[in-house]
C-alpha positions as CSV (number, residue, x, y, z in Angstrom):
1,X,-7.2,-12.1,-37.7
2,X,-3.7,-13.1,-35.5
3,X,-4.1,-10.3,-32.8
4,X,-0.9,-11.3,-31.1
5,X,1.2,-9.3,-33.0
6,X,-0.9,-6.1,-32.5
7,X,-3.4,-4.4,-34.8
8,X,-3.3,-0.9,-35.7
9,X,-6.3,0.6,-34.2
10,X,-7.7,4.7,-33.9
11,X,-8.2,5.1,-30.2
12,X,-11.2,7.7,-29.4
13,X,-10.8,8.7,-25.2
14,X,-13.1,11.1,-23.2
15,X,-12.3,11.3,-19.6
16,X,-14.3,12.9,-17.1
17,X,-12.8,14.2,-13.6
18,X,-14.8,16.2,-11.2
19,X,-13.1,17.5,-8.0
20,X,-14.1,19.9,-5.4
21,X,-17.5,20.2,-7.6
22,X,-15.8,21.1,-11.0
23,X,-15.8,19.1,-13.8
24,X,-13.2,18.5,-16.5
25,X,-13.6,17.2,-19.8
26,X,-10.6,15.6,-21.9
27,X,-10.3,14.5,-25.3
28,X,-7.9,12.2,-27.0
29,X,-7.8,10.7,-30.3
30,X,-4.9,8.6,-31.6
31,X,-3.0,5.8,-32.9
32,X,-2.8,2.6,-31.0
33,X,-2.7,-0.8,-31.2
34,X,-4.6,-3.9,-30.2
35,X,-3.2,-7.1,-28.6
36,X,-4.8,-11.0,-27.6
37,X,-2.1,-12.5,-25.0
38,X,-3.6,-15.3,-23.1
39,X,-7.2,-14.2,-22.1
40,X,-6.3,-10.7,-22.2
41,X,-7.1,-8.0,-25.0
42,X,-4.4,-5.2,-24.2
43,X,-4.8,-2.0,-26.0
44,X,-2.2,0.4,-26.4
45,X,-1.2,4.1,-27.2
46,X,0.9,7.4,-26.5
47,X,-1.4,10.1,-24.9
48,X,-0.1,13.4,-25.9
49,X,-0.5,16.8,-23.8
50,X,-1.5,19.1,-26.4
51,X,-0.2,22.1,-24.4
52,X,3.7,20.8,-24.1
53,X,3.8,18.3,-26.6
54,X,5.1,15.5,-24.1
55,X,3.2,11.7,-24.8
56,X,3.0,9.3,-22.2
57,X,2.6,5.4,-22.8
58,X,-0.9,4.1,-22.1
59,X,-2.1,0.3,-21.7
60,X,-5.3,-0.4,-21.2
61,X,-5.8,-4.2,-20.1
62,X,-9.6,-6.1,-20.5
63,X,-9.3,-9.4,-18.2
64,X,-12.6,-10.3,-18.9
65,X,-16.2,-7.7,-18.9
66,X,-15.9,-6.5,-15.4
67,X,-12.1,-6.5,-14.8
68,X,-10.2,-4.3,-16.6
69,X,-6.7,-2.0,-15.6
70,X,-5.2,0.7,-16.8
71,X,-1.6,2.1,-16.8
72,X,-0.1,5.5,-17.7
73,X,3.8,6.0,-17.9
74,X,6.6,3.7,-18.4
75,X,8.0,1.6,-15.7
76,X,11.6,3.5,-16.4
77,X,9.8,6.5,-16.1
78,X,9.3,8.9,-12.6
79,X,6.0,8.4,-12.7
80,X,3.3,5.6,-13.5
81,X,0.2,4.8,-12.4
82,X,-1.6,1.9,-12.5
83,X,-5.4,1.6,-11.6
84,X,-7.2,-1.9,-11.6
85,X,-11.4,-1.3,-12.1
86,X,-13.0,-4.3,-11.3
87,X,-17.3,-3.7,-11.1
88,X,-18.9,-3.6,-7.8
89,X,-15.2,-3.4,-5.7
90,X,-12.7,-1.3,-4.3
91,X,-9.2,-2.0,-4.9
92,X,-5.9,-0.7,-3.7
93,X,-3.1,-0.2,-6.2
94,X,-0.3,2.5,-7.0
95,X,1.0,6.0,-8.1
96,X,4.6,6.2,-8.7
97,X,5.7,9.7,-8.3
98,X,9.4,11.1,-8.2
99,X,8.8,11.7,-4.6
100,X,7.7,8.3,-3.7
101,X,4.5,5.9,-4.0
102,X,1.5,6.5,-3.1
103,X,-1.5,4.1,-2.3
104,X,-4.5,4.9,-4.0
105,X,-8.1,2.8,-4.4
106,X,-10.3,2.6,-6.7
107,X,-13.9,2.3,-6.2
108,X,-15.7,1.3,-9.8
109,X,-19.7,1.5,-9.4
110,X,-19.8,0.9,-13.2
111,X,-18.1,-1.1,-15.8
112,X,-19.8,-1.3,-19.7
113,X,-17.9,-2.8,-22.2
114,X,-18.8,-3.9,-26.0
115,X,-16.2,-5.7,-28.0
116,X,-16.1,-6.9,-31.8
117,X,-13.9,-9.0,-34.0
118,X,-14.9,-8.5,-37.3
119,X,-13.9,-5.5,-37.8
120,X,-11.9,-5.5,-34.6
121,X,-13.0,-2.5,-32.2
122,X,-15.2,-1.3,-29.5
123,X,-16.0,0.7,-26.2
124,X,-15.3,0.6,-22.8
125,X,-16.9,2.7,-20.4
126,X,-15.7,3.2,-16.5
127,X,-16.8,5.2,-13.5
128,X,-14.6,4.9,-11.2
129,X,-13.7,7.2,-7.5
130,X,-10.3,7.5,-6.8
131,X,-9.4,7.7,-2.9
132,X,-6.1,8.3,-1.3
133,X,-5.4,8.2,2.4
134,X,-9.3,7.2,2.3
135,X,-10.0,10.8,1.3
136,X,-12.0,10.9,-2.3
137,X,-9.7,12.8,-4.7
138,X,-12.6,12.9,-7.1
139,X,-15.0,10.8,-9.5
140,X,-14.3,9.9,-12.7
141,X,-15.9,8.9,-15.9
142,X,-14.0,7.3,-19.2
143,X,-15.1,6.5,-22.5
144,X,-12.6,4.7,-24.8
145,X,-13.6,3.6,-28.4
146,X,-11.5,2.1,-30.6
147,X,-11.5,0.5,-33.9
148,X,-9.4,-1.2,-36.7
């Protein structure tokens, strides 16, 4: 299957945030696609808020089974941020917002991933903390499935 042009794929996402000792659940299910450039397995979709109806571009990119990065918004856009998850380290990266951009680090205690080709889908599970200014913003827990 030529996975450089993109294969349509159902994306299945549960995120997990828990702040100040409150945790909240997300759910997301929609269309995407699936892309092989290089040595990297990109997988793409619009995330839509269900309460205003806005979607945002989402690329999730799988270097290899403990390096993986994710980015939300368009570069055009005011805002976009990109996280990089790589098992076992913390890594700096950055949060465009209208007002400016802000460092933030990721610290990813846990990366599972389980992949398929025939038929093309899988999972891909993270927990990650987020820190900005070296103050935790929160932990976070996500669970992406896909499939063709």
């Amino acid at each position: 299957m030529d996975q450089t042009q993109g294969i349509p794929v159902q994306i299945h996402l549960e995120t997990f945030v828990t702040q100040e000792g409150e945790t909240e659940q997300n759910i997301f299910d929609e269309p995407g696609t699936v892309v092989q450039l290089g040595d990297a397995l990109y997988i793409r979709y619009q995330e839509t808020n269900d309460e205003t109806g806005e979607s945002m571009p989402v690329t999730l990119k799988i270097k290899s089974s403990d390096d993986v990065s994710l980015s939300r918004g368009s570069s055009e856009g005011d805002t976009q941020l990109k996280l990089h998850f790589v098992n076992e380290r913390r890594i700096v990266t950055r949060y465009r917002t209208p007002y400016g951009i802000i460092p933030v680090e990721t610290a990813t205690p846990r990366i599972d991933m389980q992949l398929r080709d025939n038929p093309l889908g899988g999972e891909v599970y993270i927990e990650y903390q987020l820190f900005a200014n070296n103050d935790l913003v929160g932990n976070y827990r996500l669970r992406l499935i896909f499939n063709a």
